[in-house]
C-alpha positions in Angstrom: 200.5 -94.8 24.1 203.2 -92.6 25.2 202.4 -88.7 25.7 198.3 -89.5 25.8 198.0 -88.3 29.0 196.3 -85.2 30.1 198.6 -82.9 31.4 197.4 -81.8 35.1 195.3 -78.1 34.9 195.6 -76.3 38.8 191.8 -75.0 39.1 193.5 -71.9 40.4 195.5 -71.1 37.2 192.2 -71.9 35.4 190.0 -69.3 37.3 192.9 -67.1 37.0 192.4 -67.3 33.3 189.3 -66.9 33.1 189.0 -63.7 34.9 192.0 -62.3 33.2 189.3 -61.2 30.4 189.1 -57.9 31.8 190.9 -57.7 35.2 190.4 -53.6 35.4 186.9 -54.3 34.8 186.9 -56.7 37.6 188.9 -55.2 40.4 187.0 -51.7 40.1 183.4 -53.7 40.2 185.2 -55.4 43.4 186.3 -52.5 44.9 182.6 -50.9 44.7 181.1 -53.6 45.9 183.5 -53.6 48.8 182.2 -49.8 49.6 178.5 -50.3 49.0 178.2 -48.2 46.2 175.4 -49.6 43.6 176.2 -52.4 41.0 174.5 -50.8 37.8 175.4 -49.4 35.4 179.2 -50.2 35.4 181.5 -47.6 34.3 182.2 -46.5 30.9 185.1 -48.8 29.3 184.7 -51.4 31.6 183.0 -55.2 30.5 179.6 -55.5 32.2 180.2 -58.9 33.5 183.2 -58.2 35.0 182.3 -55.4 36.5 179.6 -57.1 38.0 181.6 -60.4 38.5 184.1 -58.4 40.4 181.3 -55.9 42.3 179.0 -59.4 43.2 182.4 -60.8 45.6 183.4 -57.5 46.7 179.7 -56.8 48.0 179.6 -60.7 49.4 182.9 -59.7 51.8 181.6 -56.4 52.4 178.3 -58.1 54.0 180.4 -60.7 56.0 182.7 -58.6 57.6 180.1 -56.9 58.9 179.4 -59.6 61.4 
């Protein structure tokens, strides 16, 4: 059958996508994380998750460039 293929998905784009939900959200959770500042409660006007998405990986590279 022509044009039954899958057409390729990058992993990367896919990620991308999914944390486009609320990318604000996201990058200010990271950037508290990244200074140590506590994960709850997220901001006003920001998704929960993503905050917390975002604070949880700034927080893990906070921790390991600290060795």
């Amino acid at each position: 059958m022509k044009g039954s293929q899958p057409i390729p998905v990058n992993p990367h784009e896919r990620r991308e996508r999914q944390r486009s939900r609320d990318d604000d959200a996201f990058w200010a959770g990271y950037r508290a994380g990244r200074r140590g500042l506590p994960s709850a409660p997220a901001p006003a006007g920001f998704d929960d998750i993503d905050w917390l998405a975002g604070w949880i990986e700034g927080d893990a590279e906070r921790r390991l460039s600290k060795d």
